[in-house]
Biopython code that builds the backbone (N, CA, C, O; Angstrom):
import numpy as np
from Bio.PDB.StructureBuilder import StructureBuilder

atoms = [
    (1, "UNK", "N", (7.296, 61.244, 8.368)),
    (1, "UNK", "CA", (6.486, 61.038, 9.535)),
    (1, "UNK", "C", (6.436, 59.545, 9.858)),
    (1, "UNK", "O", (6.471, 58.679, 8.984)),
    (2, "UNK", "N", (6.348, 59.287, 11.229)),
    (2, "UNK", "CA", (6.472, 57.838, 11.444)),
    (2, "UNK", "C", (5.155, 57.313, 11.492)),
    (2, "UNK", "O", (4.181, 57.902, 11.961)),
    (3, "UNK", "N", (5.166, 56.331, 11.055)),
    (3, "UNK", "CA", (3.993, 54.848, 10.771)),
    (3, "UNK", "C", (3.197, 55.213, 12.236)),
    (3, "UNK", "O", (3.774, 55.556, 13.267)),
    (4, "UNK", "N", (1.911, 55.074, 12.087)),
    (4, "UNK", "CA", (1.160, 55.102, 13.402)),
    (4, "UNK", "C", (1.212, 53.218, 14.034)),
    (4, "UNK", "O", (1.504, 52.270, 13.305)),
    (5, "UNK", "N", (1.024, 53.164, 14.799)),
    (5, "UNK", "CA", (1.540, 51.886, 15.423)),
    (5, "UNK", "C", (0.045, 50.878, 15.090)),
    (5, "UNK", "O", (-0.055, 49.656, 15.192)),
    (6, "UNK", "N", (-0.843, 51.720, 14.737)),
    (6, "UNK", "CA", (-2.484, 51.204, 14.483)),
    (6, "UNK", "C", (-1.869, 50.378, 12.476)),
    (6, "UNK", "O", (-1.948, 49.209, 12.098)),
    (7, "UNK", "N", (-1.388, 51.496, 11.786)),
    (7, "UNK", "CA", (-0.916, 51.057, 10.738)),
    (7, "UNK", "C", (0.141, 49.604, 10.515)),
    (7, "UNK", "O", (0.097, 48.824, 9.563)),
    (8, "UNK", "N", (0.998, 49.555, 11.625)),
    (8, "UNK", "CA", (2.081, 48.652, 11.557)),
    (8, "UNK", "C", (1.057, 47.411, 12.369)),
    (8, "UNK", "O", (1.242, 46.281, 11.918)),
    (9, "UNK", "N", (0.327, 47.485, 13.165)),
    (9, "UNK", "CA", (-0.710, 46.109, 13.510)),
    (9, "UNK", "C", (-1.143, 45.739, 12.108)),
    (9, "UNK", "O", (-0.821, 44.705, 11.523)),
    (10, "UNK", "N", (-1.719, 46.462, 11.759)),
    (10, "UNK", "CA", (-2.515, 46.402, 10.223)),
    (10, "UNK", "C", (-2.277, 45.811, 8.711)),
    (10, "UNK", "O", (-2.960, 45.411, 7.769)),
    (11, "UNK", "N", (-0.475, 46.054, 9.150)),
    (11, "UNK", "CA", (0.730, 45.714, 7.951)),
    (11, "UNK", "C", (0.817, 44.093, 8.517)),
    (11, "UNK", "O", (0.402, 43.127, 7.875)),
    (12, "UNK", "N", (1.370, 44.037, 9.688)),
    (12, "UNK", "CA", (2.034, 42.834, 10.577)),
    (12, "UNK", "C", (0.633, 41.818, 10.509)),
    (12, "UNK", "O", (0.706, 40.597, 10.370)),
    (13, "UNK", "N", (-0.394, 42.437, 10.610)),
    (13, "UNK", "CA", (-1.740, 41.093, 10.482)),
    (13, "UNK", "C", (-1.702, 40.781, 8.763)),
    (13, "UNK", "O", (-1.331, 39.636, 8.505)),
    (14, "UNK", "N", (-1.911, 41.321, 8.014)),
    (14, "UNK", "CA", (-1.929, 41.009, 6.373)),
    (14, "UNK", "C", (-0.690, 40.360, 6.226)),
    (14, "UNK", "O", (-0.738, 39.287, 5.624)),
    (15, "UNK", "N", (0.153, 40.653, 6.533)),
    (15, "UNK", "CA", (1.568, 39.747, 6.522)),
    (15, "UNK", "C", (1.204, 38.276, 7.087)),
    (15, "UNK", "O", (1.381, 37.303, 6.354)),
    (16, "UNK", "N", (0.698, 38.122, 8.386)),
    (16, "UNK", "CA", (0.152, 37.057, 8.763)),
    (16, "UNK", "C", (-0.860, 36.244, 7.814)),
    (16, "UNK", "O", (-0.936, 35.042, 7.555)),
    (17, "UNK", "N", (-1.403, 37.052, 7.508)),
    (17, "UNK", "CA", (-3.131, 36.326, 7.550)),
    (17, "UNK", "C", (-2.036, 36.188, 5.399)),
    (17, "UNK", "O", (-2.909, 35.663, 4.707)),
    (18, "UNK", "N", (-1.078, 36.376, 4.686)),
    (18, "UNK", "CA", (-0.782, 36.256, 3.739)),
    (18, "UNK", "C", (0.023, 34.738, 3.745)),
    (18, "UNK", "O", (-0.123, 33.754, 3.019)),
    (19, "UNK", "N", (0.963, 35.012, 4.930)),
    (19, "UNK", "CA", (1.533, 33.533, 5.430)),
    (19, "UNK", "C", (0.546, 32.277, 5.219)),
    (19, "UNK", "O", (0.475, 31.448, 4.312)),
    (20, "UNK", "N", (-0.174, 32.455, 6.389)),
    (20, "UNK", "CA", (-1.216, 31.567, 6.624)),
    (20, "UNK", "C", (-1.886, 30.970, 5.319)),
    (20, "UNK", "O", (-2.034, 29.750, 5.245)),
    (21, "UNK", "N", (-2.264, 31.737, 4.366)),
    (21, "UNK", "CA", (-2.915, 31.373, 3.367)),
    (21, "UNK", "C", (-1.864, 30.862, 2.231)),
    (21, "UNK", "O", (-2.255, 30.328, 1.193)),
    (22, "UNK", "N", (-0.943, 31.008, 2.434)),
    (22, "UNK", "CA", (0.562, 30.254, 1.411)),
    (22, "UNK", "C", (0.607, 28.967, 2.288)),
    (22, "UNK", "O", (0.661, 27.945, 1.603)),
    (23, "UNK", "N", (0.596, 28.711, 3.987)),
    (23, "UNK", "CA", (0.719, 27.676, 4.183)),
    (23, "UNK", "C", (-0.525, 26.939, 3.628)),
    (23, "UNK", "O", (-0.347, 26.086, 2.758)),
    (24, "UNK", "N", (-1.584, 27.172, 4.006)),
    (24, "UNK", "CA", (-3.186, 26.361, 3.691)),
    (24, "UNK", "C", (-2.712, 25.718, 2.090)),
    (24, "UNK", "O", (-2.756, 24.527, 1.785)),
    (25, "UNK", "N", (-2.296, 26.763, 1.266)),
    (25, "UNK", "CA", (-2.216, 25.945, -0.034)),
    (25, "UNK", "C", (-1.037, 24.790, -0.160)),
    (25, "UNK", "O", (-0.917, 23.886, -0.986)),
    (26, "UNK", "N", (-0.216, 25.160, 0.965)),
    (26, "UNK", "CA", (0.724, 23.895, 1.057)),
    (26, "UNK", "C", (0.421, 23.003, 1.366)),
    (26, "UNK", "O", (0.501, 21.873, 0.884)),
    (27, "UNK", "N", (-0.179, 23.590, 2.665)),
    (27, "UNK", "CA", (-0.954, 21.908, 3.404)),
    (27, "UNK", "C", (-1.858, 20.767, 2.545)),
    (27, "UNK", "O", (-1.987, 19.543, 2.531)),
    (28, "UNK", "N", (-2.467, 22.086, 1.754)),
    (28, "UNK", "CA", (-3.508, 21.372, 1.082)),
    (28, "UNK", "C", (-3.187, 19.989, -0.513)),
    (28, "UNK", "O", (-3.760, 19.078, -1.110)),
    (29, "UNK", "N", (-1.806, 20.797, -0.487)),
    (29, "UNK", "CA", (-1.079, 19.773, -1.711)),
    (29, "UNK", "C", (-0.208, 18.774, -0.804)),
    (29, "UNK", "O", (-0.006, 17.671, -1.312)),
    (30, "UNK", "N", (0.191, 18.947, 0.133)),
    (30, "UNK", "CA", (0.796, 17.709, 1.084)),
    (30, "UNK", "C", (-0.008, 16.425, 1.417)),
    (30, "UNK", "O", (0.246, 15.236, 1.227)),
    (31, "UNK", "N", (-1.469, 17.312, 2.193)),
    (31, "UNK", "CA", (-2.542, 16.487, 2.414)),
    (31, "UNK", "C", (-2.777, 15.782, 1.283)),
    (31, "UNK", "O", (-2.931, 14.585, 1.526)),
    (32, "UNK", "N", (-2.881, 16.135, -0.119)),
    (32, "UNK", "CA", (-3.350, 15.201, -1.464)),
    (32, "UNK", "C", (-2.420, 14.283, -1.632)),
    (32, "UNK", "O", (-2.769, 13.120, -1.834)),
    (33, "UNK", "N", (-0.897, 14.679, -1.575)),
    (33, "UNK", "CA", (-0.033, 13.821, -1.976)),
    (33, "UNK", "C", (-0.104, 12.723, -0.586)),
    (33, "UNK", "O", (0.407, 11.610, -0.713)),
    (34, "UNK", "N", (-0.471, 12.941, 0.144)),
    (34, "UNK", "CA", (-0.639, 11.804, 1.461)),
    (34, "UNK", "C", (-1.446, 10.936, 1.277)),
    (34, "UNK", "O", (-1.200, 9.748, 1.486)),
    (35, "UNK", "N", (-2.520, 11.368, 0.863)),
    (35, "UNK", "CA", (-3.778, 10.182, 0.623)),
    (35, "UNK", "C", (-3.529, 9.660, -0.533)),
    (35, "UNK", "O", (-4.063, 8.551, -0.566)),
    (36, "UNK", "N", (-2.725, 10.009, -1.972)),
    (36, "UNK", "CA", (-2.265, 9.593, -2.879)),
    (36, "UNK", "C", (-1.493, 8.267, -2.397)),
    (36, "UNK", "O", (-1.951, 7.146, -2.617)),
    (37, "UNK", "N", (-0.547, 8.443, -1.868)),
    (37, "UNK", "CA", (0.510, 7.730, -1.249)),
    (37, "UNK", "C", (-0.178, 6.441, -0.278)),
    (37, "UNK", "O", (0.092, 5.241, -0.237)),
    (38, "UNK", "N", (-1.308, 7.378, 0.559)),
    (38, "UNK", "CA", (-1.963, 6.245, 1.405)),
    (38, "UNK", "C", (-2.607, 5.260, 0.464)),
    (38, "UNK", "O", (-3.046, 4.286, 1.075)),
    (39, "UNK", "N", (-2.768, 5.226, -0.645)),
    (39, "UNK", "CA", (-4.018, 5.038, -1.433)),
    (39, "UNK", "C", (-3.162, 3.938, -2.103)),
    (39, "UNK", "O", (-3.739, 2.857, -2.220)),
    (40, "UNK", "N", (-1.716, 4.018, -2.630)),
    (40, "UNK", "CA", (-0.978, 2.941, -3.114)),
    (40, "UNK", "C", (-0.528, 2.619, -2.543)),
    (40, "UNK", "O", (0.381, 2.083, -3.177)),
    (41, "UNK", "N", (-0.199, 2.280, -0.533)),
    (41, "UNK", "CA", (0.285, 1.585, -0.070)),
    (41, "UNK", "C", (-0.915, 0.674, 0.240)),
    (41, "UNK", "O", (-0.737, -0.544, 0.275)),
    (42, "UNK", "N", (-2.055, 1.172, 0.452)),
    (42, "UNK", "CA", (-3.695, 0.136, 0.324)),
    (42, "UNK", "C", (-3.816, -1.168, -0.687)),
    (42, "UNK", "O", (-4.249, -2.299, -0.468)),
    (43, "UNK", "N", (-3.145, -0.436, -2.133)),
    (43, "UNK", "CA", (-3.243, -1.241, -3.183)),
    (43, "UNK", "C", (-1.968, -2.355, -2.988)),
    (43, "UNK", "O", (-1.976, -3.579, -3.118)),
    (44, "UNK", "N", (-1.108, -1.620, -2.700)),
    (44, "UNK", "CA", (0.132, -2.622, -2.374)),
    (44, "UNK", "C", (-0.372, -3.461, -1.641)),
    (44, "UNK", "O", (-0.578, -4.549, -2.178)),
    (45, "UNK", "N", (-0.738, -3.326, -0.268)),
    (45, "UNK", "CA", (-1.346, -4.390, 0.886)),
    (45, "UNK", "C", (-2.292, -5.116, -0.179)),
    (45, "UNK", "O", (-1.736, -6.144, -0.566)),
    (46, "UNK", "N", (-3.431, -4.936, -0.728)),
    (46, "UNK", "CA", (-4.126, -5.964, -1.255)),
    (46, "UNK", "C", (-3.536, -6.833, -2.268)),
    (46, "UNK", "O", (-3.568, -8.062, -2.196)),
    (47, "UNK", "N", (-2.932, -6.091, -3.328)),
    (47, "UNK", "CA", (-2.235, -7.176, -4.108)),
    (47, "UNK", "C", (-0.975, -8.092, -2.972)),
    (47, "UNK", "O", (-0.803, -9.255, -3.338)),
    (48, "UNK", "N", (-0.211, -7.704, -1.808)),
    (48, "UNK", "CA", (0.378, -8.758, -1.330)),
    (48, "UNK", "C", (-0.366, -9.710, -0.450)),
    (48, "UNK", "O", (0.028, -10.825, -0.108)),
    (49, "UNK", "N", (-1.880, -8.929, -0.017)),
    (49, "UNK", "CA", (-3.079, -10.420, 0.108)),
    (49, "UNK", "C", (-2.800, -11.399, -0.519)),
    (49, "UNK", "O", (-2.166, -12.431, -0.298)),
    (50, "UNK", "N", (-3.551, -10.812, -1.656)),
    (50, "UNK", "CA", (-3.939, -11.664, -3.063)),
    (50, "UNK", "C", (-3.033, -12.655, -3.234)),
    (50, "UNK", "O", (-3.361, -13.804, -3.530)),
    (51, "UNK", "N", (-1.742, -12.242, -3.044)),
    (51, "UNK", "CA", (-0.507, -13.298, -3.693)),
    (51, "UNK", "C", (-0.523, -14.170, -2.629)),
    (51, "UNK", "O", (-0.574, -15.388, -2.797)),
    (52, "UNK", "N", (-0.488, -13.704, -1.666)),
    (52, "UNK", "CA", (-0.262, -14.574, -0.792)),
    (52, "UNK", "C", (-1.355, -15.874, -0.489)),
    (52, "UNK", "O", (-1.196, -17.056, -0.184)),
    (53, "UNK", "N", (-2.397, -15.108, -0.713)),
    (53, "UNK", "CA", (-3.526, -16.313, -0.691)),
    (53, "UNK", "C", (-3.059, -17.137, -1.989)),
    (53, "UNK", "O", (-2.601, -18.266, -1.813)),
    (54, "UNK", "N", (-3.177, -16.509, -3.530)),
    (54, "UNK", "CA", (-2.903, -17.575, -4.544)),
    (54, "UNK", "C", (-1.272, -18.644, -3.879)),
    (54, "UNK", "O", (-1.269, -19.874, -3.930)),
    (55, "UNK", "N", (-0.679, -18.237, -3.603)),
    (55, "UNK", "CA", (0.607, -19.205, -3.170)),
    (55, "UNK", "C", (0.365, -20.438, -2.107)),
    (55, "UNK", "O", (0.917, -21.531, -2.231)),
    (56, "UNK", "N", (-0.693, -20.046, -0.868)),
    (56, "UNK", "CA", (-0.556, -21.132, -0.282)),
    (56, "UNK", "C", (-2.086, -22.048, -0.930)),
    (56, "UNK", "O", (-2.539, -23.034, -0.348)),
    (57, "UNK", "N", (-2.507, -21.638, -1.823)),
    (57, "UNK", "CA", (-3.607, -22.468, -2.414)),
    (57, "UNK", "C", (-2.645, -23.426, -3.033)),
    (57, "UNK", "O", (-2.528, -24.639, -2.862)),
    (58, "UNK", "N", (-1.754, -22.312, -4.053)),
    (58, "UNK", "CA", (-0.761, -23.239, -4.909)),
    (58, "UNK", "C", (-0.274, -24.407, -4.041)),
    (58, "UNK", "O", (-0.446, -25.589, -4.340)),
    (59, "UNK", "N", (0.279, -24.019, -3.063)),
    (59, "UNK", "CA", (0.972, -24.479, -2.087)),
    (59, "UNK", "C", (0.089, -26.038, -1.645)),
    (59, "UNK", "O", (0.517, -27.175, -1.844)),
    (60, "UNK", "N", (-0.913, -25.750, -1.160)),
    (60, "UNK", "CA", (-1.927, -27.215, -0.637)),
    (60, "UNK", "C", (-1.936, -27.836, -1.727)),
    (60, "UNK", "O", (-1.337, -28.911, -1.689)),
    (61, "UNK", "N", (-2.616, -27.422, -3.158)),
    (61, "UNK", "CA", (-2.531, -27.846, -4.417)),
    (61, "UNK", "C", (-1.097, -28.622, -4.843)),
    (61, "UNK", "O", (-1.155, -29.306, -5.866)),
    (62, "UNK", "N", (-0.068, -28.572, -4.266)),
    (62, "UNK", "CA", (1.163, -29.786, -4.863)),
    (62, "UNK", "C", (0.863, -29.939, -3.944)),
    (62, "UNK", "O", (-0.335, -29.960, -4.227)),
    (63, "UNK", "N", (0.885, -30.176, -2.353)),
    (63, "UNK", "CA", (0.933, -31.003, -1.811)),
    (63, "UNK", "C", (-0.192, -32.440, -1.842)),
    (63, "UNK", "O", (-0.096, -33.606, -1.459)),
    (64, "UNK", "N", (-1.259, -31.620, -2.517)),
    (64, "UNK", "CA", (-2.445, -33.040, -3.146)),
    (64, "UNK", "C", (-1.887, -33.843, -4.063)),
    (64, "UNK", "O", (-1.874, -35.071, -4.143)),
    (65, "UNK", "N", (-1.314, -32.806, -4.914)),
    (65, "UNK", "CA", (-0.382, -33.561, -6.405)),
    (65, "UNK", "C", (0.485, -34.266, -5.683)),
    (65, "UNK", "O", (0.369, -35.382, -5.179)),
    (66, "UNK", "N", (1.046, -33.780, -5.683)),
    (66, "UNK", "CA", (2.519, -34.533, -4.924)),
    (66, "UNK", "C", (2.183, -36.108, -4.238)),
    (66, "UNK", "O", (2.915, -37.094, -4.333)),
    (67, "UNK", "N", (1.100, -36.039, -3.655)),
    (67, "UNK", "CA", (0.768, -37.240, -2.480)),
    (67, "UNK", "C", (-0.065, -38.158, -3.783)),
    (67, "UNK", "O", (-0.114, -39.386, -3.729)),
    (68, "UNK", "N", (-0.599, -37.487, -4.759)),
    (68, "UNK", "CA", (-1.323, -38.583, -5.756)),
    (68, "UNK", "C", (-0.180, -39.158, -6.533)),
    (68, "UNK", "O", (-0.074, -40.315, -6.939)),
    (69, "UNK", "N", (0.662, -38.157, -6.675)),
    (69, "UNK", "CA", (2.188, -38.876, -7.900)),
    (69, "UNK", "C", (2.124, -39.973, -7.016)),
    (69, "UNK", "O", (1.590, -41.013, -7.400)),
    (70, "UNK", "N", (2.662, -39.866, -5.727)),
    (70, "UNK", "CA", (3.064, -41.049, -5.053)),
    (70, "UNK", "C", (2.556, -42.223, -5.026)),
    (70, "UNK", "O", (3.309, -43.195, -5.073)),
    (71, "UNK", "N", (1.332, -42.364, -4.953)),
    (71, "UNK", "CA", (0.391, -42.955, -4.824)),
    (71, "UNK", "C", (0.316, -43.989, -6.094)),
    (71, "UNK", "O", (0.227, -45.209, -6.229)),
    (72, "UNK", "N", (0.397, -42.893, -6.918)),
    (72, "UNK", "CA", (0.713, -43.759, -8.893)),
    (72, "UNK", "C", (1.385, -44.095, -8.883)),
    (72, "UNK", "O", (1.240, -45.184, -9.439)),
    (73, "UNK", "N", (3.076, -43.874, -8.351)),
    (73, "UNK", "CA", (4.404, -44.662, -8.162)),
    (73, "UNK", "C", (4.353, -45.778, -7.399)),
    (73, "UNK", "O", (5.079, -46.753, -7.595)),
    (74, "UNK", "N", (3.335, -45.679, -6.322)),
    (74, "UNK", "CA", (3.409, -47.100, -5.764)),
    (74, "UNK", "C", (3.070, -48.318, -6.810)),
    (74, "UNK", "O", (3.590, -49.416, -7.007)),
    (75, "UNK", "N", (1.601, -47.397, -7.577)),
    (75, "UNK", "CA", (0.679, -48.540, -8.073)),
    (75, "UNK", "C", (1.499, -48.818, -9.105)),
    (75, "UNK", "O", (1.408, -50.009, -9.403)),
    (76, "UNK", "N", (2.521, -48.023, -10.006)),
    (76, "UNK", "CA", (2.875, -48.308, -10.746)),
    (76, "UNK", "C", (3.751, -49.097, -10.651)),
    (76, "UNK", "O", (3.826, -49.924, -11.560)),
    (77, "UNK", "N", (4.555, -49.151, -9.756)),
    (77, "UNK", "CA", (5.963, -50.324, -8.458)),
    (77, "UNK", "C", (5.473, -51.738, -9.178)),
    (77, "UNK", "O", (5.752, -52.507, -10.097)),
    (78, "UNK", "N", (4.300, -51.462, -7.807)),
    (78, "UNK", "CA", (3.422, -52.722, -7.973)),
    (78, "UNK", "C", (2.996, -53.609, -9.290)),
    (78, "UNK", "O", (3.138, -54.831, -9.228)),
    (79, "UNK", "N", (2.529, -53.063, -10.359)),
    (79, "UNK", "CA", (2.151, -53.350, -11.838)),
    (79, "UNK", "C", (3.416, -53.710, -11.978)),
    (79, "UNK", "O", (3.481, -54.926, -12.159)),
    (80, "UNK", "N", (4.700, -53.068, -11.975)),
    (80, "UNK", "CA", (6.198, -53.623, -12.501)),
    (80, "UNK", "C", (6.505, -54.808, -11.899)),
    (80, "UNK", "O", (6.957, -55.759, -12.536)),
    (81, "UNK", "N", (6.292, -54.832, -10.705)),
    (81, "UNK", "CA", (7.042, -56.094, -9.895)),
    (81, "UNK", "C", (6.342, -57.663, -10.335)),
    (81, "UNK", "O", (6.858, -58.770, -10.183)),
    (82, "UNK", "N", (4.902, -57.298, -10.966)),
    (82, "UNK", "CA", (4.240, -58.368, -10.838)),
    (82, "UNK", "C", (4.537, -59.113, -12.728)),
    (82, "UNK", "O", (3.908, -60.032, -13.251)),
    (83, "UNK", "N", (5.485, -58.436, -13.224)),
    (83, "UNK", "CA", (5.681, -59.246, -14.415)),
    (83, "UNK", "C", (6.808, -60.011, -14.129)),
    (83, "UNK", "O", (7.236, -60.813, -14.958)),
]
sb = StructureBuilder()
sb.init_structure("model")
sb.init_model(0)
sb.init_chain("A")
sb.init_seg("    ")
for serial, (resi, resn, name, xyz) in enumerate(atoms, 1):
    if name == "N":
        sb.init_residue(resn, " ", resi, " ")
    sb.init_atom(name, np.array(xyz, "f"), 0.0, 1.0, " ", f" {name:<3s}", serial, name[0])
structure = sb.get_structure()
């Protein structure tokens, strides 16, 4: 006897509504691995802050050094020339 057509809605929705709930658990491990992912490209961005700030500190920091060496090379010129 053939399937009443009330039965095959009935089959064809549980088939659906079975889909649907295999995707949700997909989505739901995609979505985690996304914010995972978002979460170490965050950390990445702050540690390449960080460096970047320590470098141009470094950075001003020889250029103070640098301008005091000089400064001692003059005086020190000077102290040489005068013997």
């Amino acid at each position: 006897m053939a399937k009443q057509p009330e039965d095959l809605v009935v089959r064809i929705s549980r088939d659906i509504q079975r889909t649907l709930a295999e995707h949700t658990k997909k989505f739901a491990v995609v979505d985690r691995r996304f914010d995972e992912i978002e979460q170490r490209l965050d950390d990445v961005n702050d540690g390449v802050v960080a460096a970047l700030g320590l470098v141009s500190r470094a950075d001003i920091r020889y250029e103070a050094v640098d301008k005091r060496l000089k400064e001692l090379e003059t005086v020190v010129a000077r102290l040489g020339s005068k013997r």
